[in-house]
C-alpha positions as a LaTeX table, in Angstrom:
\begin{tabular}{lrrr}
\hline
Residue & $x$ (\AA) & $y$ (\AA) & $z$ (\AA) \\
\hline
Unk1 & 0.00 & 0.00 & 0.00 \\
Unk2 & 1.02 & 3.66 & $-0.90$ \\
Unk3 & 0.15 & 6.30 & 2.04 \\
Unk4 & 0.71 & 8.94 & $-0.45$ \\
Unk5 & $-1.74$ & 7.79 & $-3.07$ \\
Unk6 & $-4.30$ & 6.47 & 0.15 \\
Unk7 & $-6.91$ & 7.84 & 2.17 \\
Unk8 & $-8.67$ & 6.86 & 5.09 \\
Unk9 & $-12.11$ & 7.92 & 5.25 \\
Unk10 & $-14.15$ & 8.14 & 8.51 \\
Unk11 & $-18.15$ & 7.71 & 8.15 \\
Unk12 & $-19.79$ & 9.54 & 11.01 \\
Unk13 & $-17.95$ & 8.95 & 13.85 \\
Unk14 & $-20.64$ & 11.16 & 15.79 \\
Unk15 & $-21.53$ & 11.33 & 19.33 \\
Unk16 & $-24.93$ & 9.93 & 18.60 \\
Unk17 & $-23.21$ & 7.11 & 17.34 \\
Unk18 & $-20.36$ & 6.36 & 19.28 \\
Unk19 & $-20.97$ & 8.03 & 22.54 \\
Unk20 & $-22.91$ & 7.43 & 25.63 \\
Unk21 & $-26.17$ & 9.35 & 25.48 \\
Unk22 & $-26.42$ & 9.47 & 21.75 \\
Unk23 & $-29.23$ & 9.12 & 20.49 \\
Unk24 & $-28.10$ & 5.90 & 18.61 \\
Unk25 & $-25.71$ & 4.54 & 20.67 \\
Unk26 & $-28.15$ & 2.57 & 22.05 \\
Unk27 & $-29.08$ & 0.77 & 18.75 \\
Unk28 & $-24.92$ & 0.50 & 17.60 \\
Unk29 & $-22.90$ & $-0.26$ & 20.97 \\
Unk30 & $-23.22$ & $-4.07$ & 20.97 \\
Unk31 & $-21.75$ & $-4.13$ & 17.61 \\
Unk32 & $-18.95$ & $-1.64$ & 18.58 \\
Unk33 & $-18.57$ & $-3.96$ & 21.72 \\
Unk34 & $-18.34$ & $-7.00$ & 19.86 \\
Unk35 & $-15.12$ & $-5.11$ & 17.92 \\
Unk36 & $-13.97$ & $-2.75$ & 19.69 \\
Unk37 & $-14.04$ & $-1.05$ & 17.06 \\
Unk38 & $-13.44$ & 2.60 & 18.25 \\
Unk39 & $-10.12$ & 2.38 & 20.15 \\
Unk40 & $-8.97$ & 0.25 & 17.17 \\
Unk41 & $-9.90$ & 3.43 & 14.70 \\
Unk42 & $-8.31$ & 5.72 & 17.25 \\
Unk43 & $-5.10$ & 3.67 & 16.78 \\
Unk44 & $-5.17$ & 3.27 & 12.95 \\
Unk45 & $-5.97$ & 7.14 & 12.39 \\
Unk46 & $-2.80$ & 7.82 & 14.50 \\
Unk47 & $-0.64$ & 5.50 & 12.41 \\
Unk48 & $-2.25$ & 6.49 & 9.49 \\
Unk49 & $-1.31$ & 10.33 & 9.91 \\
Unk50 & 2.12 & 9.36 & 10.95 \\
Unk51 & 2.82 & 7.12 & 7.20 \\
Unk52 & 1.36 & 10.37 & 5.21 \\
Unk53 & $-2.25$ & 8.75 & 4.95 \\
Unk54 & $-4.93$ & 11.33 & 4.39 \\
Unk55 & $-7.44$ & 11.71 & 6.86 \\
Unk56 & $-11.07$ & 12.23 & 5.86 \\
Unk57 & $-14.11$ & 12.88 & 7.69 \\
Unk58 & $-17.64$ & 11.96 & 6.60 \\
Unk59 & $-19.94$ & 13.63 & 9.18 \\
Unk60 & $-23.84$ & 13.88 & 8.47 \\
Unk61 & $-25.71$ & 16.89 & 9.30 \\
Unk62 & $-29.03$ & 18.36 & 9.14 \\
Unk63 & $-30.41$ & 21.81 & 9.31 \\
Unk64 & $-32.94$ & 21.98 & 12.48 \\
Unk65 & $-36.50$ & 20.55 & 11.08 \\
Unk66 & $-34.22$ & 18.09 & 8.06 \\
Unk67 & $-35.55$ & 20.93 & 5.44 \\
Unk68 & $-32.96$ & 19.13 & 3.15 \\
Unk69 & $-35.08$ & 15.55 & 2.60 \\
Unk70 & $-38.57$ & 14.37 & 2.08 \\
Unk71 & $-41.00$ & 15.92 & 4.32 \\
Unk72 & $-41.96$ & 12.02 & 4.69 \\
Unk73 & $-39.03$ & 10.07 & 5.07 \\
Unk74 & $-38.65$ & 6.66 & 5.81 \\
Unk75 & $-36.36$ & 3.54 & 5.96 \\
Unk76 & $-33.51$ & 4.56 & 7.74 \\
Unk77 & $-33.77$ & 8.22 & 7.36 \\
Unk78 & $-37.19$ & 7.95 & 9.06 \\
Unk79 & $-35.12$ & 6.56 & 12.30 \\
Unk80 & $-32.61$ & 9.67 & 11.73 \\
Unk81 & $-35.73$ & 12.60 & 12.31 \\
Unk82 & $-37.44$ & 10.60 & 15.05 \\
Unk83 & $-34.86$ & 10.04 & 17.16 \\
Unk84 & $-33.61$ & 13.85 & 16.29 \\
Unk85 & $-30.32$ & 13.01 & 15.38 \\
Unk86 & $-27.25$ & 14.79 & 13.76 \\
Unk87 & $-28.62$ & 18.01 & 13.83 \\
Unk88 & $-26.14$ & 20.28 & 13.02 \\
Unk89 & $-24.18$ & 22.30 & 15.71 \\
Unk90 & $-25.46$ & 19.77 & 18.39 \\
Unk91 & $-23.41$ & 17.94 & 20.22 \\
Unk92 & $-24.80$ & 14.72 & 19.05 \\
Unk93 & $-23.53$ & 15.72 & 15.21 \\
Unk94 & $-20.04$ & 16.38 & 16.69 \\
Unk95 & $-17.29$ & 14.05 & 15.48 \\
Unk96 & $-16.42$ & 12.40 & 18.86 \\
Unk97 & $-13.57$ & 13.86 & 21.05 \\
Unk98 & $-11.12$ & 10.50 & 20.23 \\
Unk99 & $-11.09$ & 11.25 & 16.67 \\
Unk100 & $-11.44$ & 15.04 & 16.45 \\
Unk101 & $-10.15$ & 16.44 & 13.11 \\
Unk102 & $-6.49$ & 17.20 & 13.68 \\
Unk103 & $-4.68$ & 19.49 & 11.37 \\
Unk104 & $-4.09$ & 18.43 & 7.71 \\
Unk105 & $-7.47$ & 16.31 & 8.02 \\
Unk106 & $-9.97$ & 16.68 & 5.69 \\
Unk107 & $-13.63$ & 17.00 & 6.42 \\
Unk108 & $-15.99$ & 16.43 & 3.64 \\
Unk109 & $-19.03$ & 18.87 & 3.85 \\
Unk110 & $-22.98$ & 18.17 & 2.17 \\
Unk111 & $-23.49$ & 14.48 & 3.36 \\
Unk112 & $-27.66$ & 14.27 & 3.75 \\
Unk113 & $-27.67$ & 10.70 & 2.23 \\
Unk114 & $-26.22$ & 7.59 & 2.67 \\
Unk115 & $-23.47$ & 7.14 & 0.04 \\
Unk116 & $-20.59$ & 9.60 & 1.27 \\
Unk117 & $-19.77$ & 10.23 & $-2.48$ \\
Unk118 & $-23.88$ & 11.40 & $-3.46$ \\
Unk119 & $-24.34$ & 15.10 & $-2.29$ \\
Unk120 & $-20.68$ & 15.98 & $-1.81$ \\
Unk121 & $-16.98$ & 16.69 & $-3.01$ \\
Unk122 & $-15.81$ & 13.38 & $-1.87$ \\
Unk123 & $-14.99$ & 12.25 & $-5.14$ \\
Unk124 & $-13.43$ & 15.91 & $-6.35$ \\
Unk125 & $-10.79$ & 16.00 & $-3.56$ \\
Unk126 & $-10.03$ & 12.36 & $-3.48$ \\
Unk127 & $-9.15$ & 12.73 & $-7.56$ \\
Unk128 & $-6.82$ & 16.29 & $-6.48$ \\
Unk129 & $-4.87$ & 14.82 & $-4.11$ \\
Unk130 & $-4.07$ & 11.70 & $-6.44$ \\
Unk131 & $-5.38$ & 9.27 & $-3.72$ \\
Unk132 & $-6.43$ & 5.51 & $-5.24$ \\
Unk133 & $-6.94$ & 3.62 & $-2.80$ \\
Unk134 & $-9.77$ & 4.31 & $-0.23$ \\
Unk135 & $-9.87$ & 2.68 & 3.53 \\
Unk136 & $-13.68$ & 2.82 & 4.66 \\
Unk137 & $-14.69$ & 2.61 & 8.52 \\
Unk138 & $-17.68$ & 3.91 & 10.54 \\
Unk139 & $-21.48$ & 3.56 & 10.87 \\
Unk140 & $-23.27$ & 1.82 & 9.68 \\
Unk141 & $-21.67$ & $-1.31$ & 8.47 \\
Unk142 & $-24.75$ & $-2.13$ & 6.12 \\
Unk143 & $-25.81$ & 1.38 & 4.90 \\
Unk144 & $-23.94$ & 4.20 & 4.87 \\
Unk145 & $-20.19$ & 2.29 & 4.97 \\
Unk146 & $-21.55$ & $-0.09$ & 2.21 \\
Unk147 & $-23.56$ & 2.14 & $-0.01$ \\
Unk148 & $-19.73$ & 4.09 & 0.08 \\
Unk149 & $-18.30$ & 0.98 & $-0.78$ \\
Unk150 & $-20.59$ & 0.36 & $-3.97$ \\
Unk151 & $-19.93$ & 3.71 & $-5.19$ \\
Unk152 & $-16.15$ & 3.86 & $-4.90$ \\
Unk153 & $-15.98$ & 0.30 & $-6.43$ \\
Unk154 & $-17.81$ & 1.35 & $-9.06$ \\
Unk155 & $-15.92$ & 4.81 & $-9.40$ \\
Unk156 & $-12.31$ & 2.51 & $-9.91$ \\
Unk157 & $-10.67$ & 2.77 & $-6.56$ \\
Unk158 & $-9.64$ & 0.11 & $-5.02$ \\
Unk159 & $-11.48$ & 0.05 & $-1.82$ \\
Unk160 & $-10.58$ & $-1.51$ & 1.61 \\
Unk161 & $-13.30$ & $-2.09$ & 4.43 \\
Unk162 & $-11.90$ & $-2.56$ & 8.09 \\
Unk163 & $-14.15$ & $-5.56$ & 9.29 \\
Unk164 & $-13.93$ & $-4.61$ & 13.05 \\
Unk165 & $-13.91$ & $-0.61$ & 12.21 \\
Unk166 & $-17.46$ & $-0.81$ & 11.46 \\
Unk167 & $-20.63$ & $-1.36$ & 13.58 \\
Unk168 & $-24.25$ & $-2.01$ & 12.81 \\
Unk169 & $-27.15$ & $-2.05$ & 14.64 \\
Unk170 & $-26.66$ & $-5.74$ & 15.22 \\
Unk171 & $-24.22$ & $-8.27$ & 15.18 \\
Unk172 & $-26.17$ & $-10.23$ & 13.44 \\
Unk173 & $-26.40$ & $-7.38$ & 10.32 \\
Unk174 & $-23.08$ & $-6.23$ & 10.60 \\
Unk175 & $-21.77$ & $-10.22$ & 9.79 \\
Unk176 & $-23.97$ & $-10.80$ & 6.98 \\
Unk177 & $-22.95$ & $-7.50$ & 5.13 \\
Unk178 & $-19.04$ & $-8.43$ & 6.19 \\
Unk179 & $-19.64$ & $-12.43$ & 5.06 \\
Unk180 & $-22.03$ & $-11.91$ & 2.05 \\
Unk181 & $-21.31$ & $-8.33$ & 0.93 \\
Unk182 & $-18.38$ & $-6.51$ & 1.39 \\
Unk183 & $-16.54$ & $-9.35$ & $-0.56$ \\
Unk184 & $-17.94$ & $-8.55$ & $-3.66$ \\
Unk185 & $-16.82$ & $-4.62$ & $-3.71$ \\
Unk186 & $-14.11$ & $-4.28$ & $-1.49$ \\
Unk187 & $-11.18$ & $-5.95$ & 0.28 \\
Unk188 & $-11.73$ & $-6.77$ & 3.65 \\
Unk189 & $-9.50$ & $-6.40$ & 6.14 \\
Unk190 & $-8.78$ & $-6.67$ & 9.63 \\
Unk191 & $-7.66$ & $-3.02$ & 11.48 \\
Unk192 & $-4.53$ & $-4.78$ & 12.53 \\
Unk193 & $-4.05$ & $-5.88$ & 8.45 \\
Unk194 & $-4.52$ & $-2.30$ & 7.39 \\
Unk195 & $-2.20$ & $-1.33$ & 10.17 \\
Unk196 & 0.39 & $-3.81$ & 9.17 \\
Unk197 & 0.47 & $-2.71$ & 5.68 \\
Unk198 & 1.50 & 0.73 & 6.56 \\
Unk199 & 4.38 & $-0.66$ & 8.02 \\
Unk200 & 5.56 & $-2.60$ & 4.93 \\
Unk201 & 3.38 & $-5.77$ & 6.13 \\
Unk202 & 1.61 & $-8.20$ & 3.17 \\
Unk203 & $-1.95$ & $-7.47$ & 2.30 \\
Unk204 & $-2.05$ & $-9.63$ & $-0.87$ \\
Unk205 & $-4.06$ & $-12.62$ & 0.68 \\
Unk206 & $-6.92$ & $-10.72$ & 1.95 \\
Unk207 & $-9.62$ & $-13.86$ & 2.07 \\
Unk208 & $-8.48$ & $-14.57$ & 5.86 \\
Unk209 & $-9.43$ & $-11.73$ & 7.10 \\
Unk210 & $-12.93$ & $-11.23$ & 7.04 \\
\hline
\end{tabular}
């Protein structure tokens, strides 16, 4: 792996996510359990920025009253405006305190969706800075992570999902779409793989480790 042609992007590590008192957290902290998947990210962003890997950050946000969707959402939007979540300039839409945007990090502005790439210039900056290869981890490990996945595959990077830097709100979910799906559009690996490649470590036999 190249750092200087790789990026790792972030996909709403949010208080209302990751933090106690979210209004998610709830529905997402077994799966992070079953990981531990956010000290792992902590670690991997800090040797990340240390091999010249750029940092990106995929927040979601929404404008008090979620003017910018369907005045009748539903599916997993639906859960996003009754539970009141990532409203923008709350402290629940804050990126959480561990993995704070540090300088030299990117963070992409516009996501309202699910695929990180849809209503923003993800792809734009990616393509300036020359980066190729994209490292995926975040929430959720069946929707917004994966619909991320499908679009960069299909854009021509080669894509990397960190199996236990993802969560979903169940185990049970976040295994299928590791087993069944991520597979097919990306190349799993392990935090401690993705890690170990930065240092110089072999990533060519990725089947073992997802």
């Amino acid at each position: 792996m190249n750092p200087t042609t790789t990026a790792l992007v972030l996909i709403e590590f949010q208080n209302d996510f990751t933090t106690a008192g979210g209004s998610l957290h709830g529905a997402v902290e077994a799966s992070m359990e079953a990981t531990g998947m956010l000290p792992k990210i902590t670690g991997a962003v800090a040797a990340a920025r240390a091999a010249g890997v750029a940092i990106v950050h995929s927040p979601i946000e929404f404008a008090p009253g979620y003017g910018e969707i369907t005045r009748h959402p539903y599916g997993i939007l639906k859960g996003v405006v009754d539970t009141n979540s990532f409203v923008k300039g709350s402290w629940g839409a804050a990126i959480v305190d561990e993995l704070a945007p540090a300088e030299g990090d990117i963070v992409i502005e516009g996501k309202r969706g699910l695929d990180a790439f849809g209503s923003t210039n993800l792809d734009f900056i990616l393509r300036s800075k020359g980066i190729s290869t994209i490292v995926l981890a975040g929430f959720l490990t069946n929707c917004c992570v994966e619909s991320t996945m499908r679009s960069a595959y299909e854009r021509g990077y080669e894509v990397i999902t960190l199996t236990d830097g993802v969560a979903a709100t169940s185990v049970a979910e976040h295994d299928n779409a590791i087993s069944f799906d991520y597979p097919m559009f990306s190349k799993p690996s392990t935090v401690a793989g993705f890690v170990g490649s930065l240092a110089g470590a072999d990533m060519a036999d990725t089947s073992r480790v997802y």
